[in-house]
PQR file with spaces between the fields and no chain letter, atoms N, CA, C, O and H, PARSE charges and radii, in Angstrom:
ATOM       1  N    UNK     1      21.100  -39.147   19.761 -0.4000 1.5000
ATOM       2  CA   UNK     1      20.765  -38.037   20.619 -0.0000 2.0000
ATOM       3  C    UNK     1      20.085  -38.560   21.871  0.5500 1.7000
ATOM       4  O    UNK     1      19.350  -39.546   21.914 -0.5500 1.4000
ATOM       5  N    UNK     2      20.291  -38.083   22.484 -0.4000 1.5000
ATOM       6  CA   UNK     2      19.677  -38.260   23.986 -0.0000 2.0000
ATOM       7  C    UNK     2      18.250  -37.504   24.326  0.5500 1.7000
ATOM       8  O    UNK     2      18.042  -36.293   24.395 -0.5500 1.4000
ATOM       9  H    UNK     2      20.888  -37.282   22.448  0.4000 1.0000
ATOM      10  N    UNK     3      17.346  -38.585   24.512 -0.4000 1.5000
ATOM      11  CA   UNK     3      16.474  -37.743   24.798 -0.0000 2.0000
ATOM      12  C    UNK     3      16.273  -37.415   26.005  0.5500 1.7000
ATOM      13  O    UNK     3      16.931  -38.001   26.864 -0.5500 1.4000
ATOM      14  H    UNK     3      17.515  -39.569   24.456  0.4000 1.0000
ATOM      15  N    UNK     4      15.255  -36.333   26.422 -0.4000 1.5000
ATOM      16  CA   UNK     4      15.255  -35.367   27.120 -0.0000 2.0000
ATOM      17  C    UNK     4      13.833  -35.725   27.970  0.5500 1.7000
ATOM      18  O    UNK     4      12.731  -35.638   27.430 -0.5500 1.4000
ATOM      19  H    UNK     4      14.720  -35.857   25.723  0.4000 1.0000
ATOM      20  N    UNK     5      13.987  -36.069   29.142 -0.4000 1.5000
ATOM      21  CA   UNK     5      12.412  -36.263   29.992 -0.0000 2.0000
ATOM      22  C    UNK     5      12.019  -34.763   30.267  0.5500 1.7000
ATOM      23  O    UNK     5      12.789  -33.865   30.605 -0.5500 1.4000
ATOM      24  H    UNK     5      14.882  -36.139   29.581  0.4000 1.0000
ATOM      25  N    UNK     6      10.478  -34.664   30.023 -0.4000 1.5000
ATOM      26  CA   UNK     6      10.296  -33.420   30.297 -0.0000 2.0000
ATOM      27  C    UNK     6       9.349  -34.126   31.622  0.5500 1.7000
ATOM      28  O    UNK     6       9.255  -35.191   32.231 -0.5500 1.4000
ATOM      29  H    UNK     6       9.852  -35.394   29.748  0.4000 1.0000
ATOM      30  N    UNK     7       8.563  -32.354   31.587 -0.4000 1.5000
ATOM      31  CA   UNK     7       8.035  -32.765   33.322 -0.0000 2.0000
ATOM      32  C    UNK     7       6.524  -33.268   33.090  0.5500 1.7000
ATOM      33  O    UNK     7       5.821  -33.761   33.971 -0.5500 1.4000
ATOM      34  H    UNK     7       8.639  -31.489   31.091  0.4000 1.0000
ATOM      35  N    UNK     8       6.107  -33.036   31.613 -0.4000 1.5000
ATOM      36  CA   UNK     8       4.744  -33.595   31.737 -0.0000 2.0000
ATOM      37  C    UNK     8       4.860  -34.321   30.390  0.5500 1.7000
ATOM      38  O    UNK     8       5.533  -34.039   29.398 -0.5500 1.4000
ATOM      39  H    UNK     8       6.679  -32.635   30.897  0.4000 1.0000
ATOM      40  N    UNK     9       3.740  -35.669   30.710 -0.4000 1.5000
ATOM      41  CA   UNK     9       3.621  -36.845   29.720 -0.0000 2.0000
ATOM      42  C    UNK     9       2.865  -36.597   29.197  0.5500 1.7000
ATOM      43  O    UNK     9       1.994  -35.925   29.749 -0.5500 1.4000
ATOM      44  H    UNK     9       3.193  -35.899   31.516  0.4000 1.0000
ATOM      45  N    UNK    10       2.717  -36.964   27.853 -0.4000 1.5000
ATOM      46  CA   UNK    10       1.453  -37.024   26.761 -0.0000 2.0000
ATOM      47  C    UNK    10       1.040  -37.656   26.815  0.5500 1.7000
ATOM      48  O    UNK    10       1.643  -38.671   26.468 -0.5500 1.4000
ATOM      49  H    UNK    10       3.425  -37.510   27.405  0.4000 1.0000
ATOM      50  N    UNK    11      -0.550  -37.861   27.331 -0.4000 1.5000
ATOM      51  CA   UNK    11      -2.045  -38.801   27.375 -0.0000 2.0000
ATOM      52  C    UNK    11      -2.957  -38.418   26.040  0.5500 1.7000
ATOM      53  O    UNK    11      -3.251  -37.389   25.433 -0.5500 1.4000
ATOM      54  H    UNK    11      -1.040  -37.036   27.613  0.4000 1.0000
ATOM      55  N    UNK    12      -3.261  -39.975   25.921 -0.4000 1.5000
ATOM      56  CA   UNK    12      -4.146  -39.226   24.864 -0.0000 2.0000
ATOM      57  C    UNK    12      -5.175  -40.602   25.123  0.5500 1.7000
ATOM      58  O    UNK    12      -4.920  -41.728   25.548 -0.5500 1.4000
ATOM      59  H    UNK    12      -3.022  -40.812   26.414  0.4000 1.0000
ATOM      60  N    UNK    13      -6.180  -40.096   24.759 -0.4000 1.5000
ATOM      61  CA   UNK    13      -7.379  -40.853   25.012 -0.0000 2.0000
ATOM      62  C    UNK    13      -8.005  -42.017   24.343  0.5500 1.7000
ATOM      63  O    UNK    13      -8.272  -42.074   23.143 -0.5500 1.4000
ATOM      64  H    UNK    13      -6.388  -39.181   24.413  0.4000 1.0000
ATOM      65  N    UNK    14      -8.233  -43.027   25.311 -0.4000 1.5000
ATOM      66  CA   UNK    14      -8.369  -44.517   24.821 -0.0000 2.0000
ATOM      67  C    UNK    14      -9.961  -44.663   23.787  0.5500 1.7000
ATOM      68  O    UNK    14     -10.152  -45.187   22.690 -0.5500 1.4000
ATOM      69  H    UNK    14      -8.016  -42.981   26.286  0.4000 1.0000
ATOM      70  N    UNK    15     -11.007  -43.848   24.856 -0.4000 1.5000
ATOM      71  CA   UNK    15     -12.014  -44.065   24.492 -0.0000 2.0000
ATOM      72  C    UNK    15     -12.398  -41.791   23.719  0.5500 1.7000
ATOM      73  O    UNK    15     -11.650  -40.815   23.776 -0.5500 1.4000
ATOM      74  H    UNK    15     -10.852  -43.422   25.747  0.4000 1.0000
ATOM      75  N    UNK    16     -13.658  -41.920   23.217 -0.4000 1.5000
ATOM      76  CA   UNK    16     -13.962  -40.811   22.794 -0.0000 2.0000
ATOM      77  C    UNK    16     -13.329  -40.344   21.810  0.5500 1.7000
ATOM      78  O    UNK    16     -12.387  -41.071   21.494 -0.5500 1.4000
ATOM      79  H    UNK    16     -14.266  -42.713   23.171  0.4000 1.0000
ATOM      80  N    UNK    17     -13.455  -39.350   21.128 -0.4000 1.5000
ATOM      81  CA   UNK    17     -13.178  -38.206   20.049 -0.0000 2.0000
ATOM      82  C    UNK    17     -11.589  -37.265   20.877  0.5500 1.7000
ATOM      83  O    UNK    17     -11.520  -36.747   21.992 -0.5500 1.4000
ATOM      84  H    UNK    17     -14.220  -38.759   21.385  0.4000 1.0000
ATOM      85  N    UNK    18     -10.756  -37.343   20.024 -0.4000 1.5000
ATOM      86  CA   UNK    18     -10.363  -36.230   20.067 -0.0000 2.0000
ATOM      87  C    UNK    18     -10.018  -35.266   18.985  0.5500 1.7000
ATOM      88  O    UNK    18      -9.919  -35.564   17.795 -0.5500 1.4000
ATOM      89  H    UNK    18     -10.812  -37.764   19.119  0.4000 1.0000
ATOM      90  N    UNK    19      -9.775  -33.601   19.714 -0.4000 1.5000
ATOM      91  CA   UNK    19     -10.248  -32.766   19.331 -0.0000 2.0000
ATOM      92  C    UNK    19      -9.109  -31.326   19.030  0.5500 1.7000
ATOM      93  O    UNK    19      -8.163  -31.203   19.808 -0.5500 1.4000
ATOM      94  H    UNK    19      -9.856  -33.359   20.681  0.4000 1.0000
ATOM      95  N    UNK    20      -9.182  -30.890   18.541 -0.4000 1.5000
ATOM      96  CA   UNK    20      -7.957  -29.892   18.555 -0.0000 2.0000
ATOM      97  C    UNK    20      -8.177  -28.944   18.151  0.5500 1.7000
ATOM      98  O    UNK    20      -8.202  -28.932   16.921 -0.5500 1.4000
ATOM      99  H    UNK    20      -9.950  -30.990   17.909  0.4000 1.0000
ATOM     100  N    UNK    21      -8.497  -27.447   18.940 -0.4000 1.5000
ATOM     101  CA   UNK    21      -8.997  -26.388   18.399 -0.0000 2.0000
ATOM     102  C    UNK    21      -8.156  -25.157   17.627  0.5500 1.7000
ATOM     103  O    UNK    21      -7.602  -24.246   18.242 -0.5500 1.4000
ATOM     104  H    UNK    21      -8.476  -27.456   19.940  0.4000 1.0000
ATOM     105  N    UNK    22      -8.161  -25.272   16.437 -0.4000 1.5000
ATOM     106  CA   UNK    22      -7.735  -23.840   15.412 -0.0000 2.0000
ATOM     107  C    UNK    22      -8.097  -22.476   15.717  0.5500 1.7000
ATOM     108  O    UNK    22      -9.043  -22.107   15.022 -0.5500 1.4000
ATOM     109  H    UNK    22      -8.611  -26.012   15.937  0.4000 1.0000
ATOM     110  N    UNK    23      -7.681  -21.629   16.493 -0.4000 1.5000
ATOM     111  CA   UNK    23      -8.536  -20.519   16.291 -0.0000 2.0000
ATOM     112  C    UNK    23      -7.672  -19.535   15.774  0.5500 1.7000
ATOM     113  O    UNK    23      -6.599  -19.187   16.268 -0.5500 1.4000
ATOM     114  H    UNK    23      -6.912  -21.929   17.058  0.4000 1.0000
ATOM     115  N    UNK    24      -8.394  -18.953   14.380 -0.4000 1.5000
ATOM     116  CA   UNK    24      -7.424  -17.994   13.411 -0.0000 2.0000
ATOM     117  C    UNK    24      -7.276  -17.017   13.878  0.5500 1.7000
ATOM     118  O    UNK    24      -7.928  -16.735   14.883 -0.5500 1.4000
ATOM     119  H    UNK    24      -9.265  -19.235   13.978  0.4000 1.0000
ATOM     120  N    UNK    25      -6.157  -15.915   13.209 -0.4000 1.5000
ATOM     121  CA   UNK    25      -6.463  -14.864   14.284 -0.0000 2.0000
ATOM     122  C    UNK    25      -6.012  -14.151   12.849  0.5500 1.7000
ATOM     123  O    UNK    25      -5.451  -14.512   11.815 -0.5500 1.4000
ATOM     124  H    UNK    25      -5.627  -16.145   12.393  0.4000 1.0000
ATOM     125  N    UNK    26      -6.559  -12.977   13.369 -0.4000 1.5000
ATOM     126  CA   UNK    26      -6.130  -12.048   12.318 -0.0000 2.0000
ATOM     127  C    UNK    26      -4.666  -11.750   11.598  0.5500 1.7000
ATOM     128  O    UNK    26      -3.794  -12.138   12.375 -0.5500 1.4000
ATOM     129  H    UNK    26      -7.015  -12.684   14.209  0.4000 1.0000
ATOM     130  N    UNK    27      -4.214  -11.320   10.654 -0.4000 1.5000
ATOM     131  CA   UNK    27      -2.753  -11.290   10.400 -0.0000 2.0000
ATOM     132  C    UNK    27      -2.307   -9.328    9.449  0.5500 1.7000
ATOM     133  O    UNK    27      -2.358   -8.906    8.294 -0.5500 1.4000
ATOM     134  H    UNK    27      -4.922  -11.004   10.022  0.4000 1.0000
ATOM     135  N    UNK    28      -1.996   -8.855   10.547 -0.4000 1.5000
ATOM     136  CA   UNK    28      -1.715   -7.331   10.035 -0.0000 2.0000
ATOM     137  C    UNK    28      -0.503   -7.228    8.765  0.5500 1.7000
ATOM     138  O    UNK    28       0.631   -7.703    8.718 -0.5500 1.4000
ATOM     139  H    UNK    28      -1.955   -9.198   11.486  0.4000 1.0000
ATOM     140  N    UNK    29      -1.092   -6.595    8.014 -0.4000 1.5000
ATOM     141  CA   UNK    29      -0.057   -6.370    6.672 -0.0000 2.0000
ATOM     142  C    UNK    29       0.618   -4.910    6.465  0.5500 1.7000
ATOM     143  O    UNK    29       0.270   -3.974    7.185 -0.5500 1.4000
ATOM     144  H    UNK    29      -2.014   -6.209    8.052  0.4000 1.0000
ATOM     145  N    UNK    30       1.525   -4.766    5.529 -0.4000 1.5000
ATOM     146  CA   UNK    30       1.245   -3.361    5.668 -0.0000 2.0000
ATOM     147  C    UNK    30       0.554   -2.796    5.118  0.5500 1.7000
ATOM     148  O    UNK    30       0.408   -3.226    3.974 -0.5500 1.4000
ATOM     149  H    UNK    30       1.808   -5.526    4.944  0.4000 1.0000
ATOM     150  N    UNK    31      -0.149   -1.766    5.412 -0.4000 1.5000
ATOM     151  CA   UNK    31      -1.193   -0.571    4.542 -0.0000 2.0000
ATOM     152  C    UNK    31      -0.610   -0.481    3.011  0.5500 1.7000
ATOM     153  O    UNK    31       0.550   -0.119    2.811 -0.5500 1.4000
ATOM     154  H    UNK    31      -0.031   -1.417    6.342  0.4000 1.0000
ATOM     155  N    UNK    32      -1.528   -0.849    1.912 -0.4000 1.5000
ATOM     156  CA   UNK    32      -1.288   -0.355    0.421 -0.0000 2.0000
ATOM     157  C    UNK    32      -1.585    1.020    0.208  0.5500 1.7000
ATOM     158  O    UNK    32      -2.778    1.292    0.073 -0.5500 1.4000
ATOM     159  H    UNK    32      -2.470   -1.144    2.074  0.4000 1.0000
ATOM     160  N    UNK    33      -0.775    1.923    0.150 -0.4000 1.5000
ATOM     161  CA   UNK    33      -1.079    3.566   -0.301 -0.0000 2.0000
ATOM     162  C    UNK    33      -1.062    3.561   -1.352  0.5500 1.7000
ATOM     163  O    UNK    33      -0.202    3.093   -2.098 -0.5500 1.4000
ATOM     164  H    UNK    33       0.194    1.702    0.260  0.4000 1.0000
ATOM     165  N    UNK    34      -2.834    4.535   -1.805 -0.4000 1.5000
ATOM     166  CA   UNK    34      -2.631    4.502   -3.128 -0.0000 2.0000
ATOM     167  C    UNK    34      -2.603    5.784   -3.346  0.5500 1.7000
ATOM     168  O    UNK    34      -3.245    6.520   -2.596 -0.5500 1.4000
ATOM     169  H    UNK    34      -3.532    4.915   -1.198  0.4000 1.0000
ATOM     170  N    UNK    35      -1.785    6.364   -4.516 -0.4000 1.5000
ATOM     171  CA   UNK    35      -1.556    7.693   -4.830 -0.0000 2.0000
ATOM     172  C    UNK    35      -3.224    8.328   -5.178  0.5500 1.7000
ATOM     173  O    UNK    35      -4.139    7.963   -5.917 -0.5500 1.4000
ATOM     174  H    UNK    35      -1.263    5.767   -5.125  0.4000 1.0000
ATOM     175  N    UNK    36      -3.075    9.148   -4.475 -0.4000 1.5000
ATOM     176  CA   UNK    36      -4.222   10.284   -4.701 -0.0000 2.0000
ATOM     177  C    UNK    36      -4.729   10.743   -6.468  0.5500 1.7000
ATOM     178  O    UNK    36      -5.904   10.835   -6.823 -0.5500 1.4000
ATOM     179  H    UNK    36      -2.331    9.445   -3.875  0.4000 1.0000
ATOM     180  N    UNK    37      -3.929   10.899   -7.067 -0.4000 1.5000
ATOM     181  CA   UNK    37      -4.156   10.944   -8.597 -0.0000 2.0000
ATOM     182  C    UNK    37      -2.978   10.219   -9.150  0.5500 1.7000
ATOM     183  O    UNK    37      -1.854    9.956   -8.722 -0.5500 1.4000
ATOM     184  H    UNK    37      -2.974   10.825   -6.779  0.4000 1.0000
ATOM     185  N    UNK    38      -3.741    9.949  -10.436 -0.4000 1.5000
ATOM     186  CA   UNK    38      -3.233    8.804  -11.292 -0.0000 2.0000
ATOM     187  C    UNK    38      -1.882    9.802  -12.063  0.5500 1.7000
ATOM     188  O    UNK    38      -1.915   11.027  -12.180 -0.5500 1.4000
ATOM     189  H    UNK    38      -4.654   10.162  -10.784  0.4000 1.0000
ATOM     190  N    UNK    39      -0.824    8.948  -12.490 -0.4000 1.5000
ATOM     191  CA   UNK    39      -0.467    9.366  -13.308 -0.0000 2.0000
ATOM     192  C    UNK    39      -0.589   10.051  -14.256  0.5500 1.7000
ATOM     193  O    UNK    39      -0.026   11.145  -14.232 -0.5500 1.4000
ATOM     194  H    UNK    39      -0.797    7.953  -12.395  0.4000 1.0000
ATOM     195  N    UNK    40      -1.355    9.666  -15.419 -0.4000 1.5000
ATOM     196  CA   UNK    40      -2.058   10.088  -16.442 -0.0000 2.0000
ATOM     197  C    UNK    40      -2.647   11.694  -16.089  0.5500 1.7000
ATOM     198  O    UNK    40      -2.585   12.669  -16.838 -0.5500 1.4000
ATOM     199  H    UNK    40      -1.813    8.777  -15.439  0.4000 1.0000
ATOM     200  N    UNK    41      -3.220   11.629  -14.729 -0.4000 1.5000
ATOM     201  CA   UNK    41      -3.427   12.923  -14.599 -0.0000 2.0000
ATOM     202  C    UNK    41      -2.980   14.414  -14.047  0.5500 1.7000
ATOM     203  O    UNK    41      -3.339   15.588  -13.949 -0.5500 1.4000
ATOM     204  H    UNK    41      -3.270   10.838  -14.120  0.4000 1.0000
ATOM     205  N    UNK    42      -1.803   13.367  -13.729 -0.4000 1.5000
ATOM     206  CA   UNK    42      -0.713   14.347  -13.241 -0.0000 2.0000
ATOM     207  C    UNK    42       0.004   14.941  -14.716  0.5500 1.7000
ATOM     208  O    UNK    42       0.187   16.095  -15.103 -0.5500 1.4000
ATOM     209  H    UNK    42      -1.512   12.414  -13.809  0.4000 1.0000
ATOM     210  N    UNK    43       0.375   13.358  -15.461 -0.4000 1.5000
ATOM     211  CA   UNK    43       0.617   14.527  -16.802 -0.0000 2.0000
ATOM     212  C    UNK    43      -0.020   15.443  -17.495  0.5500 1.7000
ATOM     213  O    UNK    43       0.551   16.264  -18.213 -0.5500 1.4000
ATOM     214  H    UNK    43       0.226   12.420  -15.147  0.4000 1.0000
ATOM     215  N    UNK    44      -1.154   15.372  -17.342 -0.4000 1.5000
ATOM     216  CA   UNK    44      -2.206   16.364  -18.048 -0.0000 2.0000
ATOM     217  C    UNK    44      -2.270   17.635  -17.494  0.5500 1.7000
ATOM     218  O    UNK    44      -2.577   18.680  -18.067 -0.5500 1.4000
ATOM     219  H    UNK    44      -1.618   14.705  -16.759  0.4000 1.0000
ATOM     220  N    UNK    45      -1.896   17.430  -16.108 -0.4000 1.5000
ATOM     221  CA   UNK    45      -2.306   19.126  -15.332 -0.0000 2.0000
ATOM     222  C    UNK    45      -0.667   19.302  -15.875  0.5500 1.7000
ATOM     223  O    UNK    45      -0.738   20.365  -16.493 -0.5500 1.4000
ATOM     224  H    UNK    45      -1.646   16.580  -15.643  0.4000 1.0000
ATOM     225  N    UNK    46       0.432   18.943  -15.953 -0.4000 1.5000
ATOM     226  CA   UNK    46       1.702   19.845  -16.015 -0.0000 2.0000
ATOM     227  C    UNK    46       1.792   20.056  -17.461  0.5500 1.7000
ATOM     228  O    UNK    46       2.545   20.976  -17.782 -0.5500 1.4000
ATOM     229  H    UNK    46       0.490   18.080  -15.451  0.4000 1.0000
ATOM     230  N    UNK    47       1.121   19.336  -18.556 -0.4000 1.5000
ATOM     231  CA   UNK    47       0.920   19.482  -20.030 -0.0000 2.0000
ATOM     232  C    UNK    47       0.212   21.116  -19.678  0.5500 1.7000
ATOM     233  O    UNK    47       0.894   22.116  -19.904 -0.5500 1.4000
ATOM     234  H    UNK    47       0.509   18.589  -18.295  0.4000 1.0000
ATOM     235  N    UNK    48      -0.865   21.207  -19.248 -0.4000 1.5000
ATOM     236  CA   UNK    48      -1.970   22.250  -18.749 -0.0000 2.0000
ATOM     237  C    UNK    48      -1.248   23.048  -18.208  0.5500 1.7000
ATOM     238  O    UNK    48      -0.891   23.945  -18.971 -0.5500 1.4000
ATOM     239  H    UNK    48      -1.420   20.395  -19.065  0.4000 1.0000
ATOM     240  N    UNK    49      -0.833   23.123  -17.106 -0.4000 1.5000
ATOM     241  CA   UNK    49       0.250   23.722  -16.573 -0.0000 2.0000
ATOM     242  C    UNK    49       1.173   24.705  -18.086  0.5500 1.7000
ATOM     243  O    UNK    49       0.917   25.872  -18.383 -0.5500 1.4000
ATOM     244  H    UNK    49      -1.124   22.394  -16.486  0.4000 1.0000
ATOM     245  N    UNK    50       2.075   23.933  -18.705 -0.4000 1.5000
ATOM     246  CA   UNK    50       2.778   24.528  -19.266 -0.0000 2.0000
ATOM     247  C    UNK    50       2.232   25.351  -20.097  0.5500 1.7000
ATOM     248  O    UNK    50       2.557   26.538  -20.125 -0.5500 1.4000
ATOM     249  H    UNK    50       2.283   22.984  -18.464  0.4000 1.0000
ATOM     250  N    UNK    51       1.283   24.807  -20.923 -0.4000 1.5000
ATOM     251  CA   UNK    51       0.754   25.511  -22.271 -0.0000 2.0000
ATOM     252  C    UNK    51       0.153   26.940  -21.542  0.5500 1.7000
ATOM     253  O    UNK    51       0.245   27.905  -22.301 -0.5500 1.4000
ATOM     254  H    UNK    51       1.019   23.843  -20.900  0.4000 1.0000
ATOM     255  N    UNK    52      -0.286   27.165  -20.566 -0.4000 1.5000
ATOM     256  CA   UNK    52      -0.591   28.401  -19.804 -0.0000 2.0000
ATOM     257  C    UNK    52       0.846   29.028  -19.506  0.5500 1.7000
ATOM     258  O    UNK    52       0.683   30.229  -19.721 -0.5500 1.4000
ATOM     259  H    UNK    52      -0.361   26.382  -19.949  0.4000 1.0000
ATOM     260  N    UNK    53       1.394   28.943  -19.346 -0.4000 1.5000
ATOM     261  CA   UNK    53       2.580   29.452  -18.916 -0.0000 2.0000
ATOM     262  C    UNK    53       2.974   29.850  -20.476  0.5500 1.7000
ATOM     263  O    UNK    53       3.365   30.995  -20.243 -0.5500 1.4000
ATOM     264  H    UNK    53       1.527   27.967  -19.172  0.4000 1.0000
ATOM     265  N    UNK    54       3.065   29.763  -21.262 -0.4000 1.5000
ATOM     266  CA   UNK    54       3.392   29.791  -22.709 -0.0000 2.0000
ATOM     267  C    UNK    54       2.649   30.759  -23.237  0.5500 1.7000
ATOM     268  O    UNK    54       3.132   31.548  -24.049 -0.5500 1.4000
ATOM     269  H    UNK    54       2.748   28.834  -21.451  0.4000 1.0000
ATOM     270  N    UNK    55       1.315   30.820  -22.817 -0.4000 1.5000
ATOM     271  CA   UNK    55       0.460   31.660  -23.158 -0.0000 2.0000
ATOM     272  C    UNK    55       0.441   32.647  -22.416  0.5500 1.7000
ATOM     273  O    UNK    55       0.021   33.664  -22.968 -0.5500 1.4000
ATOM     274  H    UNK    55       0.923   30.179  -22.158  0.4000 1.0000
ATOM     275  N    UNK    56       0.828   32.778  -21.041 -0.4000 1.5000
ATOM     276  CA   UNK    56       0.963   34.344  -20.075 -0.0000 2.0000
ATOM     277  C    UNK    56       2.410   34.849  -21.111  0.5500 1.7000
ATOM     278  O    UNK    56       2.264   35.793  -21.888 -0.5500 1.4000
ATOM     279  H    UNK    56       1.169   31.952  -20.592  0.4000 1.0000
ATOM     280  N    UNK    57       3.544   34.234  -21.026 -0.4000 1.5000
ATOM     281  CA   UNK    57       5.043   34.453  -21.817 -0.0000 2.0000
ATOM     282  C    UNK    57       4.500   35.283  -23.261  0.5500 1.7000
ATOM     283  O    UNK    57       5.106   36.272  -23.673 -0.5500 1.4000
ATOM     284  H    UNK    57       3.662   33.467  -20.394  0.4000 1.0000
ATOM     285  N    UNK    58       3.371   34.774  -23.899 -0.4000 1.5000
ATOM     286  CA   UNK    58       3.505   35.357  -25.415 -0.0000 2.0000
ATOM     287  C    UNK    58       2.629   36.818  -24.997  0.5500 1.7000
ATOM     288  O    UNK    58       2.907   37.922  -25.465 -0.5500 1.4000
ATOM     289  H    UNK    58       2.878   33.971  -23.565  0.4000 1.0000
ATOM     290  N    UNK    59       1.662   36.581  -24.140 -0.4000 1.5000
ATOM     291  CA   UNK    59       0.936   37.566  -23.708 -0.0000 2.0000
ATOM     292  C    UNK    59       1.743   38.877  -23.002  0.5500 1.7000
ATOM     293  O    UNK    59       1.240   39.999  -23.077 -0.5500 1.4000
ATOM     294  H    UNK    59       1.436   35.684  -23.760  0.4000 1.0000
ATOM     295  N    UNK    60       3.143   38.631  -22.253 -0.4000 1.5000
ATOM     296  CA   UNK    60       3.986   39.670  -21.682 -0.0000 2.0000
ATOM     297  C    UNK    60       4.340   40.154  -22.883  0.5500 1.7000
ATOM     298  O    UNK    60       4.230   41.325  -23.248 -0.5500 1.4000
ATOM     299  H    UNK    60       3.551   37.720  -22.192  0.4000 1.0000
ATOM     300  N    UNK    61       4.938   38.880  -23.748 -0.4000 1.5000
ATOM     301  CA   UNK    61       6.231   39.833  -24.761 -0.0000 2.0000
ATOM     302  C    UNK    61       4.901   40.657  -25.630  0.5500 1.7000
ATOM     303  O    UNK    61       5.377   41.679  -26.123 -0.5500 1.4000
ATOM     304  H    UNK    61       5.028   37.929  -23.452  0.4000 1.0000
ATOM     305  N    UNK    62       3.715   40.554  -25.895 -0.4000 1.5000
ATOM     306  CA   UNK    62       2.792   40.750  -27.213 -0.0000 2.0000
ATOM     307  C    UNK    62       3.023   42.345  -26.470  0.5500 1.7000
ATOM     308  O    UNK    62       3.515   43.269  -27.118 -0.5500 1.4000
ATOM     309  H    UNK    62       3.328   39.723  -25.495  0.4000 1.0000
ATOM     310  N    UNK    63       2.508   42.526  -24.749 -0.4000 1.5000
ATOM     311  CA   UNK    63       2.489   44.128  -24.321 -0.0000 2.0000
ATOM     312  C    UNK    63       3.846   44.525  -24.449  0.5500 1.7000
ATOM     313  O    UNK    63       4.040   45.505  -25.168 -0.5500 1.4000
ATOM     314  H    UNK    63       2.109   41.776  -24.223  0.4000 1.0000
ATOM     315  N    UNK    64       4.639   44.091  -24.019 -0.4000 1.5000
ATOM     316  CA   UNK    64       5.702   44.433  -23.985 -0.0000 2.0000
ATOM     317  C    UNK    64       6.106   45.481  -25.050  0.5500 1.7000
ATOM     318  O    UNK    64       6.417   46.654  -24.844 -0.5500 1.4000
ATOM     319  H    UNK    64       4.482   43.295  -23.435  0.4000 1.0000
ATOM     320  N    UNK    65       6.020   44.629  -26.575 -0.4000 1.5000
ATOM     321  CA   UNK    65       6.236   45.180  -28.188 -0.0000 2.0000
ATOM     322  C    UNK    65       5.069   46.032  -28.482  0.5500 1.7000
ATOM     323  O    UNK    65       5.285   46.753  -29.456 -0.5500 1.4000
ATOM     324  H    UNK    65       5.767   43.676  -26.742  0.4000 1.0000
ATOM     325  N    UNK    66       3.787   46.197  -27.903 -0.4000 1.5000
ATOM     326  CA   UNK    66       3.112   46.620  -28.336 -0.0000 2.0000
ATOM     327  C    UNK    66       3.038   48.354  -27.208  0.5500 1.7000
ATOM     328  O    UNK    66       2.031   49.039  -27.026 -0.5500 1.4000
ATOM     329  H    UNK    66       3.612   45.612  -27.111  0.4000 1.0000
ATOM     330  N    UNK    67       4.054   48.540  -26.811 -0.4000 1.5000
ATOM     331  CA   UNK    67       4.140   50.111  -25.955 -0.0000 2.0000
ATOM     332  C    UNK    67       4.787   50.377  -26.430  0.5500 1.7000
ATOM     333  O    UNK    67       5.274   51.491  -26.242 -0.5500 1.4000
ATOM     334  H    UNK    67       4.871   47.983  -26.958  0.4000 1.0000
């Protein structure tokens, strides 16, 4: 391959320290959403949920038979 002259040379220093500065930078992720209620308690309110609904149902038919 042919190399390639660029327009500026690399110096590097005979005498002294050298030095090379890292500076981190932050790194954006995406946002973790966490569900507002757990599972577990979602099944419990539609368990809850139903058994009320079961209980208004026996409560219609009970007036219902009972006029």
């Amino acid at each position: 391959m042919a190399e390639v002259k660029s327009m500026f040379r690399e110096v590097l220093p005979k005498q002294g320290q050298l030095s090379v500065e890292d500076v981190t930078t932050m790194v954006l992720c995406k946002p973790k959403l966490l569900p507002l209620k757990s599972l577990t308690l979602e099944k419990l309110e539609k368990m809850q949920q139903a058994a009320q609904d079961t209980v208004r149902q026996q409560e219609m038919a009970e007036k219902a038979t009972g006029k």
